[in-house]
KOLZAZA-101088 format. One record per atom (N, C-alpha, C, CB): z, x, y; residue in three letters. Coordinates in pm, whole numbers, plus 50000, padded with zeros to 5 digits. Each point is the difference from the previous one (the first is absolute). Glycine has a CB too. Example, Ala and Ser with C-alpha at 12.3 -4.5 7.8 and 13.67 -1.06 7.14 Angstrom:
<pts>
507805131949431ALA;500004991150119ALA;500005009050120ALA;501254981149883ALA;498035015450222SER;500065008250119SER;500734992350109SER;497855011849937SER;
</pts>
This chain:
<pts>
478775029950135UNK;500705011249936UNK;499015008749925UNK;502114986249979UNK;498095026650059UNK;498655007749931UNK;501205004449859UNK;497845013650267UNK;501174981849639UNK;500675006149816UNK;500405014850003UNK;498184985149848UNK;500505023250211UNK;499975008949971UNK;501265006950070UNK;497574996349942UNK;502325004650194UNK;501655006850088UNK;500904994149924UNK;499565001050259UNK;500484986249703UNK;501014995149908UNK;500965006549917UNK;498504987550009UNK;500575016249881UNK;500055005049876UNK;500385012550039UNK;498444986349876UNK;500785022150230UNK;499955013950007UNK;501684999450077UNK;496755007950022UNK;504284985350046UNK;500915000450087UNK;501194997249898UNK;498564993050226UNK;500934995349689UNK;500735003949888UNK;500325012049880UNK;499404980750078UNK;499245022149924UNK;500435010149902UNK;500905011250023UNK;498084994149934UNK;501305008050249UNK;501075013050051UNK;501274997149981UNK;498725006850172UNK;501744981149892UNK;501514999449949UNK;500604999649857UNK;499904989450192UNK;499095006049730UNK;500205004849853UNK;500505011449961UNK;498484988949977UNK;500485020350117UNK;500315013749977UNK;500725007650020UNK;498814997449999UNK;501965000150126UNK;501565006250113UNK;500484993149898UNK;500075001750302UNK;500034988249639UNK;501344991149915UNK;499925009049866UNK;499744970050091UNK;499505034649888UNK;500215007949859UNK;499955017550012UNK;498694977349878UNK;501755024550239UNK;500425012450044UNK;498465009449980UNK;503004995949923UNK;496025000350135UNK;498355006250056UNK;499374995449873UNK;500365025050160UNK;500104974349644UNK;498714994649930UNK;499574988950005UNK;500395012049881UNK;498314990050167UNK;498834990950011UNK;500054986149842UNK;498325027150152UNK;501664958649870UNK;499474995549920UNK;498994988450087UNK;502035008049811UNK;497044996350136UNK;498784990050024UNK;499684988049954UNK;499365016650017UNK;500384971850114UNK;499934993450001UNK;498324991449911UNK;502195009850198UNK;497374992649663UNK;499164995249949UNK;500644988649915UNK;498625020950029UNK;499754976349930UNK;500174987549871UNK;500864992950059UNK;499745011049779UNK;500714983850088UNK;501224992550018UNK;500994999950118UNK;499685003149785UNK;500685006850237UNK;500885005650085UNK;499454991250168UNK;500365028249818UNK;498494982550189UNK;498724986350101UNK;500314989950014UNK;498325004949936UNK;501504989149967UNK;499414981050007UNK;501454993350022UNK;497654998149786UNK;503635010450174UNK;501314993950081UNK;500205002650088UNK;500884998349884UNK;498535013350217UNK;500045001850124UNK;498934992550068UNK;501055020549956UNK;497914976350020UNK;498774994050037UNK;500804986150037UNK;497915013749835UNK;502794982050036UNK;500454983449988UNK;501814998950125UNK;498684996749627UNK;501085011850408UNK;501124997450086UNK;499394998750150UNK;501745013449836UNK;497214996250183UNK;499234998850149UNK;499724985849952UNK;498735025750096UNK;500144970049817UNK;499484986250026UNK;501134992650031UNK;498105001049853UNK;502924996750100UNK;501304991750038UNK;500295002550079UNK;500734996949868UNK;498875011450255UNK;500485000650137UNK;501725007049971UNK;498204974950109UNK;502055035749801UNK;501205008950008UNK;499715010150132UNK;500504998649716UNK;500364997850389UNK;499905012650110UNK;500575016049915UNK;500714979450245UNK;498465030449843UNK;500305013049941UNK;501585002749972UNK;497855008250124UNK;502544985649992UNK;501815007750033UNK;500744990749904UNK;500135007050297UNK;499254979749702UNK;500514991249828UNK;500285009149877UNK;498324980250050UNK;500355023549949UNK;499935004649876UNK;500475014849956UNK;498274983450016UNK;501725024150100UNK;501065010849994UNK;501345000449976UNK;498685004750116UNK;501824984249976UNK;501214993349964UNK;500204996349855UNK;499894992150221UNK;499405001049673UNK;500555002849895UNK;499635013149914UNK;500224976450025UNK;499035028850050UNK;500025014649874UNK;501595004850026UNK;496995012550023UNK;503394989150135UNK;501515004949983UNK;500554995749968UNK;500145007250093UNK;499664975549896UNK;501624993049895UNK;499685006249882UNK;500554973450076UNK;498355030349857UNK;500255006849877UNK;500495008349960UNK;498944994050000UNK;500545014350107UNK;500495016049958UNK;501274998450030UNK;498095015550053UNK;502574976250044UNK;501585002249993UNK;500694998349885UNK;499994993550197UNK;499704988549735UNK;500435003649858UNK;499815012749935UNK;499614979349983UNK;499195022250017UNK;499575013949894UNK;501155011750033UNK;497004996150011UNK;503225005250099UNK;500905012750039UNK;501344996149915UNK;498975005750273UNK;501634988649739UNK;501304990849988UNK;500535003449852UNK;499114978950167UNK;499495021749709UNK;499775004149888UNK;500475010849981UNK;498474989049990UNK;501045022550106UNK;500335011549987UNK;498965009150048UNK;501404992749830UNK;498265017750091UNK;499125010350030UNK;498324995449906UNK;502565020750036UNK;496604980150061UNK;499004992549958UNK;499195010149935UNK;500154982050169UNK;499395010949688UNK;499545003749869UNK;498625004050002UNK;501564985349903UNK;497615008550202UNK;498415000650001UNK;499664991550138UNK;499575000849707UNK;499005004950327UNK;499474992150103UNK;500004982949995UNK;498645022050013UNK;501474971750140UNK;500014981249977UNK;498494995750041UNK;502854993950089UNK;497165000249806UNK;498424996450040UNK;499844987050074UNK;499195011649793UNK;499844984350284UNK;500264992950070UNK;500224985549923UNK;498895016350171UNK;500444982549692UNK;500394986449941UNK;501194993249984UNK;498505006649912UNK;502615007050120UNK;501555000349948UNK;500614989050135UNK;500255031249864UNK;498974970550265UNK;500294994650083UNK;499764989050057UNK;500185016149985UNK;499164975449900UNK;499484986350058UNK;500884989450022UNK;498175004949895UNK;502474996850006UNK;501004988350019UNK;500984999950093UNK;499704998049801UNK;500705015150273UNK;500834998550130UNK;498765002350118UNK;502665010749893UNK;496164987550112UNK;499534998750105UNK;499594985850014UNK;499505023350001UNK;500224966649854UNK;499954987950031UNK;500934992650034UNK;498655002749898UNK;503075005550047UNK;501394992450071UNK;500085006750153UNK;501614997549747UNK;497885009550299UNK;500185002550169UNK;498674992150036UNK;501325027250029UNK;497364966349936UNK;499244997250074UNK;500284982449971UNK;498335025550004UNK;502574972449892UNK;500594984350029UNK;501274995650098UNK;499194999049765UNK;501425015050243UNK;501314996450097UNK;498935005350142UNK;502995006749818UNK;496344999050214UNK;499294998450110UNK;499014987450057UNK;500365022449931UNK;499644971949948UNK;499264992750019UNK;500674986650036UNK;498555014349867UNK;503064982050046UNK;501094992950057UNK;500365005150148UNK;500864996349757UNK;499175016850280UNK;500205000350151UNK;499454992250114UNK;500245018349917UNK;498104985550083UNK;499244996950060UNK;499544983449988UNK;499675025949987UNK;501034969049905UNK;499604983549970UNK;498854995649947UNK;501114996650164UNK;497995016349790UNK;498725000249966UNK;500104992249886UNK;499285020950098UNK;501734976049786UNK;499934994749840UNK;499684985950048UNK;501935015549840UNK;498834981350279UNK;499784982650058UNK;498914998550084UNK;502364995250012UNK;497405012450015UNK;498664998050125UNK;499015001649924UNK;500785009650213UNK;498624996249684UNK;498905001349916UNK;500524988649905UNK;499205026950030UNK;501814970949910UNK;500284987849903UNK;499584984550022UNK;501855014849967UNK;498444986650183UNK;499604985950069UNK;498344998550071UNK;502854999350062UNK;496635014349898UNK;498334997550105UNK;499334999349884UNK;499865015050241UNK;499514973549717UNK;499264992249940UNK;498975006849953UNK;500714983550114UNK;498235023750015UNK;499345009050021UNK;499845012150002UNK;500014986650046UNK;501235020249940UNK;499875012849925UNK;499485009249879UNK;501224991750112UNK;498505017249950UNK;499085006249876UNK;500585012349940UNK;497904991950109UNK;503455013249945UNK;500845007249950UNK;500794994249923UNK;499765011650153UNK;500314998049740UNK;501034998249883UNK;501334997249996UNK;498725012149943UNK;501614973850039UNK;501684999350029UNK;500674995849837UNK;499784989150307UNK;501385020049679UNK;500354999249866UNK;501744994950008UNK;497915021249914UNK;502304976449965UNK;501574994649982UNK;500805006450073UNK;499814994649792UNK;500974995750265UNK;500965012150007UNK;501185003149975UNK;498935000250108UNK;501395009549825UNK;501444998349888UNK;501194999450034UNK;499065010549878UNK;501484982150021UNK;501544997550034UNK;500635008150100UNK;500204993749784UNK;500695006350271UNK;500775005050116UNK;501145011149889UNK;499754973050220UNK;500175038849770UNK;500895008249907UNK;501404997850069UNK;498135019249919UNK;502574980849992UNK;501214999850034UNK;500895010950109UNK;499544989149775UNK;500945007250335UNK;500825007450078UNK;501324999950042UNK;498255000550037UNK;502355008850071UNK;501355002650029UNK;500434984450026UNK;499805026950107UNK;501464969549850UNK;500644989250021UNK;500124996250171UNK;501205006149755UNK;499314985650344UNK;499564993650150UNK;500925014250009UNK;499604966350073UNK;502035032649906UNK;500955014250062UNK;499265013649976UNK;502384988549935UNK;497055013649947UNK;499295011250002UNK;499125004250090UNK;500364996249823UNK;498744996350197UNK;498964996550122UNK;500975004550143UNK;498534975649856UNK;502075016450202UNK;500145002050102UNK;500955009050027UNK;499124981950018UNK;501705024249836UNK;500455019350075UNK;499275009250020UNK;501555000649907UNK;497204997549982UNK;498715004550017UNK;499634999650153UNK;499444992149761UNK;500024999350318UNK;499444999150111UNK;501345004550108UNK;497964980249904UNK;503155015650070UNK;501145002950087UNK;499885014950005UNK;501564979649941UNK;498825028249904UNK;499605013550035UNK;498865008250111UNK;500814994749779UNK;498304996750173UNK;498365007550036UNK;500554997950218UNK;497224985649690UNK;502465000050320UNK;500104999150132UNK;501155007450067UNK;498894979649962UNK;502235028149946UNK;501165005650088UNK;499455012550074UNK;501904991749835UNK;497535015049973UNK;499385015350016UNK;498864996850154UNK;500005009049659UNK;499224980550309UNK;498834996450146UNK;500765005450136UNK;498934973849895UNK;502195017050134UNK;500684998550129UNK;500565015750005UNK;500704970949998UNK;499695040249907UNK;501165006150039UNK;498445013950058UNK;503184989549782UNK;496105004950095UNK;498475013050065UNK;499744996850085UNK;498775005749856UNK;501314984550222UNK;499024996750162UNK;499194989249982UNK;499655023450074UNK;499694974749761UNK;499004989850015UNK;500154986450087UNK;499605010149786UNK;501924986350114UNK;499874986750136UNK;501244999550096UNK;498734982649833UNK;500575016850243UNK;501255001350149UNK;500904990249966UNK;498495005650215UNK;502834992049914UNK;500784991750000UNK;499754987949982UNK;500745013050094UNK;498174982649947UNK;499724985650056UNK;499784998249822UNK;498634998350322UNK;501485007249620UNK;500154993649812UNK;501145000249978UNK;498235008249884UNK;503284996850168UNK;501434990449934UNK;499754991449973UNK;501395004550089UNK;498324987350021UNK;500304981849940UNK;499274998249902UNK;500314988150197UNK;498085017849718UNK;499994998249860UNK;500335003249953UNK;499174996749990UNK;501285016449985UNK;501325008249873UNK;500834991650004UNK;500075024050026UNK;500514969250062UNK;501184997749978UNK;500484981649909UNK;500035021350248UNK;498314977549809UNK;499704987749934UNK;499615003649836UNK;499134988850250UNK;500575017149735UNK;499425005849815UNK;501224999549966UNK;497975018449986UNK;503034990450092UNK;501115001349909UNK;500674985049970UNK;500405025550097UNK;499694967950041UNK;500544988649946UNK;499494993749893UNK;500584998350188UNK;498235001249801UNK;499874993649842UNK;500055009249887UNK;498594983550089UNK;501895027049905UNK;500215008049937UNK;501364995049931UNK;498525016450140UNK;502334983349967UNK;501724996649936UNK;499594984349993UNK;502195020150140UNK;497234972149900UNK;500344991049916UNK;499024996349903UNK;501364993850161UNK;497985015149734UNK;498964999649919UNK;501335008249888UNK;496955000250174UNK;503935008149867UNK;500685009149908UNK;501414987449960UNK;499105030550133UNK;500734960849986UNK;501454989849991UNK;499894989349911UNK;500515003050230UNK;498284997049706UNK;499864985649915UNK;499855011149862UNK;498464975250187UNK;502815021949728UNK;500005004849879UNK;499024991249885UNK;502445009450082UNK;497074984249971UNK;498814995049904UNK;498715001150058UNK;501414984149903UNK;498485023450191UNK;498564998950013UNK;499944990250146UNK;499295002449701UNK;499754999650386UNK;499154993350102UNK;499174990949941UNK;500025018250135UNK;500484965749858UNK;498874992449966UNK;499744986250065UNK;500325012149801UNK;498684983050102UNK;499264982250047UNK;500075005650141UNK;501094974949827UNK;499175012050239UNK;499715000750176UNK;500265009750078UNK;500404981449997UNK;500405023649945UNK;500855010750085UNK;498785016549981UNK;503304985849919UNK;496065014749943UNK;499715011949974UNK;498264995250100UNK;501895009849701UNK;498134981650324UNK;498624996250026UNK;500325002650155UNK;499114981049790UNK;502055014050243UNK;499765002250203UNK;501185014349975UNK;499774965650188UNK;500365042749778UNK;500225014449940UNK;498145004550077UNK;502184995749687UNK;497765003150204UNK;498075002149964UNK;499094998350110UNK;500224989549779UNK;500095000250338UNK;499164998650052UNK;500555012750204UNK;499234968049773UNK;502075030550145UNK;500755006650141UNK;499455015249989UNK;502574984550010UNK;497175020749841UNK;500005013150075UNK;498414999449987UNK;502535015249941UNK;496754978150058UNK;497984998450029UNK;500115000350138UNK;498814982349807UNK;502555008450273UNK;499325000350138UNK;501185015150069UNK;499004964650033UNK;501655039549870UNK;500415018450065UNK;498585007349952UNK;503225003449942UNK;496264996849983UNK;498985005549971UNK;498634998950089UNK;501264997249795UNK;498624995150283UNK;499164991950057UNK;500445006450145UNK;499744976949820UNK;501635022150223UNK;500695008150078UNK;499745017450032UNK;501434980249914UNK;499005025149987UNK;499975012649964UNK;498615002150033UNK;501845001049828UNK;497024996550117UNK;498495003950033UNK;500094995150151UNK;498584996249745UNK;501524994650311UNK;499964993750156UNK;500575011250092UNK;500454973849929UNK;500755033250036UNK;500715008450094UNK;499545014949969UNK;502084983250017UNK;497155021249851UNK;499295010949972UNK;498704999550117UNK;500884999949719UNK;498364992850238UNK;498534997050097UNK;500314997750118UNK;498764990049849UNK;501945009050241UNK;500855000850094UNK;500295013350098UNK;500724983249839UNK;499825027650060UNK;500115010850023UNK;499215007849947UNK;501724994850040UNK;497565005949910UNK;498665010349959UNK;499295003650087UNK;499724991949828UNK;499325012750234UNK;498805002350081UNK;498904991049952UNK;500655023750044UNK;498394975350066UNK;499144988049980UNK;498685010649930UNK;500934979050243UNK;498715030749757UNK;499105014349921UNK;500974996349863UNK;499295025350227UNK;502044975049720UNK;500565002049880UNK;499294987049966UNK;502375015250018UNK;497454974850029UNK;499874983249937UNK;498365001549978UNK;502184982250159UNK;497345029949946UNK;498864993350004UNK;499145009449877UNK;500214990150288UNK;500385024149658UNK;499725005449898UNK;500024993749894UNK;500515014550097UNK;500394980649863UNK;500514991549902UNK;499484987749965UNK;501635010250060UNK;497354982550064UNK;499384987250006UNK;498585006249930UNK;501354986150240UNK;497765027449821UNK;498955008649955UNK;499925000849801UNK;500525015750281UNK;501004989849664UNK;500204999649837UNK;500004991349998UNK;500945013249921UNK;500004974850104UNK;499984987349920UNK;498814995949981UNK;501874993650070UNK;497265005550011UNK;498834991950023UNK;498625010149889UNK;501074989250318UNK;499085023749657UNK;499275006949930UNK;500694998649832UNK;499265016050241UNK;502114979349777UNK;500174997749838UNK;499944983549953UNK;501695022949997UNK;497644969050109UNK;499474987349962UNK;498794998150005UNK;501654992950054UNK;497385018549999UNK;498864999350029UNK;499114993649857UNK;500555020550198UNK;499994982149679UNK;499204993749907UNK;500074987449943UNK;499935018849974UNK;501144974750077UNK;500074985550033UNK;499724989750154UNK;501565008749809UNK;497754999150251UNK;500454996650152UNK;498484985649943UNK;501215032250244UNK;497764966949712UNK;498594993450025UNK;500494988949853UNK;497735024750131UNK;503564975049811UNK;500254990249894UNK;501424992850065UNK;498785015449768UNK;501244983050338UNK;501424996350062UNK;499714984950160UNK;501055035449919UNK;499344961350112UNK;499954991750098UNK;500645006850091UNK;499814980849885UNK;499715019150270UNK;500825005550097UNK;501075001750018UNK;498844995350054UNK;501784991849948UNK;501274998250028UNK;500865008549840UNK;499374972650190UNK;500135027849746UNK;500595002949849UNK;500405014249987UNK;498504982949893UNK;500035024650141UNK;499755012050080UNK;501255007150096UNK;497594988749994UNK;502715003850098UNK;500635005750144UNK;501674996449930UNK;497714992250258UNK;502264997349647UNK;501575004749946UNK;500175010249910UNK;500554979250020UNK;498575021549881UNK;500075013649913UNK;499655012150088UNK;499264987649782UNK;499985011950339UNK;500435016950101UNK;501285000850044UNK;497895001950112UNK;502484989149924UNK;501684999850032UNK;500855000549928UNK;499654990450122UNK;500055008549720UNK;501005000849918UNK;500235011649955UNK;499664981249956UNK;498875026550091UNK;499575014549936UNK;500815010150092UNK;497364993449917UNK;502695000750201UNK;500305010350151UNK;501664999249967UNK;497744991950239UNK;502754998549719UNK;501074998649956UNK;500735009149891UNK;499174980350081UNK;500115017349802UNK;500375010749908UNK;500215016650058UNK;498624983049836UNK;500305018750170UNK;499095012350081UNK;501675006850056UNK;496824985650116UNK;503675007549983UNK;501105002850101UNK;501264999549963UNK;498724992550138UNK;501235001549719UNK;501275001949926UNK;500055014149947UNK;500104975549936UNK;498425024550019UNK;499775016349904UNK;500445013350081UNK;497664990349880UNK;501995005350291UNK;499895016150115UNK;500894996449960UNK;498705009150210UNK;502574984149841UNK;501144999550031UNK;501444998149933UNK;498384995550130UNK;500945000949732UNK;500985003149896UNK;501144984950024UNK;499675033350011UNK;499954954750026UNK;500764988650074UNK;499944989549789UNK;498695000650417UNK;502565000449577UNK;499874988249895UNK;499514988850015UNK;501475007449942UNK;498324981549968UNK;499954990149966UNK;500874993949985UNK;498675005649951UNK;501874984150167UNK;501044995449999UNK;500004981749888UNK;500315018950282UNK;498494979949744UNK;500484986149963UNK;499855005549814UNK;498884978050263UNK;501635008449675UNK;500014994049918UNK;499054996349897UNK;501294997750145UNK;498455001849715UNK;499674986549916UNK;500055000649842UNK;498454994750193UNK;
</pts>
């Protein structure tokens, strides 16, 4: 990863994000951008959280003064840990003995939408999918399966639990598991194979601290994400 395009690719988007004024990336400002390349933060990571910021920031209202890039660290280190849960990288560097990349805690799981919440959530998303074209027919039989656990996730007035919330839990990992199987399926083998080109350039700074096999699941986990992002496909499973 060259620092310098780095820094300089960041700053531009700094700059479109604060409607053309320039704030420069020195000092201080530097050595937290510096400390995110050494950690192997891919560019499109770390862009990714300047916009979770600025979205809050918008949300505020009408913005008071330029964002400097320090304002944005802390949502680029929460998008380069949930990327990093994507790709399986927190376990694959956690478990290589031999690694020389930096692997840090990783924090509690924040609290989210309850299981029914979740899956009107995804019920919604995959309807809007099917009614745009994304996914052809041959996806009823999973809609129709979400929904079923949908009504009976809304039918237990106490909640989905013990055994039940656990094979709940594990049913919609293997719709999820599904859903990507019948996506990659219908894509073009150029769409998979673009997408195999990024993944593999936003692991490139872990690729020589990883074991092969360790390696070739975190590209697949990456090509995975990657194809949720073109395609706008939820996250069906669970946890």
């Amino acid at each position: 990863m060259d620092l310098s395009e780095y820094c300089r690719d960041i700053e531009a988007h700094l700059c479109r994000k604060n409607d053309g004024h320039l704030m420069r990336i020195v000092g201080p400002s530097f050595e937290i951008v510096a400390k995110w390349a050494s950690d192997g933060v891919p560019l499109k990571v770390a862009l990714g959280g300047i916009e979770r910021y600025f979205e809050r920031y918008y949300r505020k209202g009408p913005r008071k003064r330029p964002v400097k890039i320090d304002f944005c660290e802390a949502d680029v280190l929460d998008v380069f840990d949930e990327w990093r849960r994507a790709t399986g990288l927190t376990a694959a560097l956690a478990g290589d003995a031999s690694a020389d990349a930096p692997v840090t805690a990783a924090p509690a799981r924040k609290k989210g939408p309850s299981l029914p919440e979740h899956l009107e959530r995804v019920l919604v998303k995959l309807s809007s999918l099917r009614a745009t074209g994304v996914l052809g027919d041959e996806a009823d039989p999973l809609v129709d399966r979400v929904s079923a656990e949908l009504d009976a996730a809304r039918g237990k007035s106490a909640g989905v639990r013990g055994e039940e919330r656990r094979a709940t839990v594990e049913r919609l990992a293997a719709l999820d598991t599904e859903l990507i199987a019948l996506m990659k399926s219908a894509v073009t083998k150029d769409f998979i194979d673009a997408l195999r080109r990024e993944a593999a350039e936003e692991l490139a700074a872990f690729r020589s601290t990883m074991a092969a096999d360790a390696f070739s699941a975190a590209l697949d986990r990456a090509i995975t994400r990657l194809m949720r992002e073109r395609l706008g496909l939820p996250i069906i499973s669970f946890s």
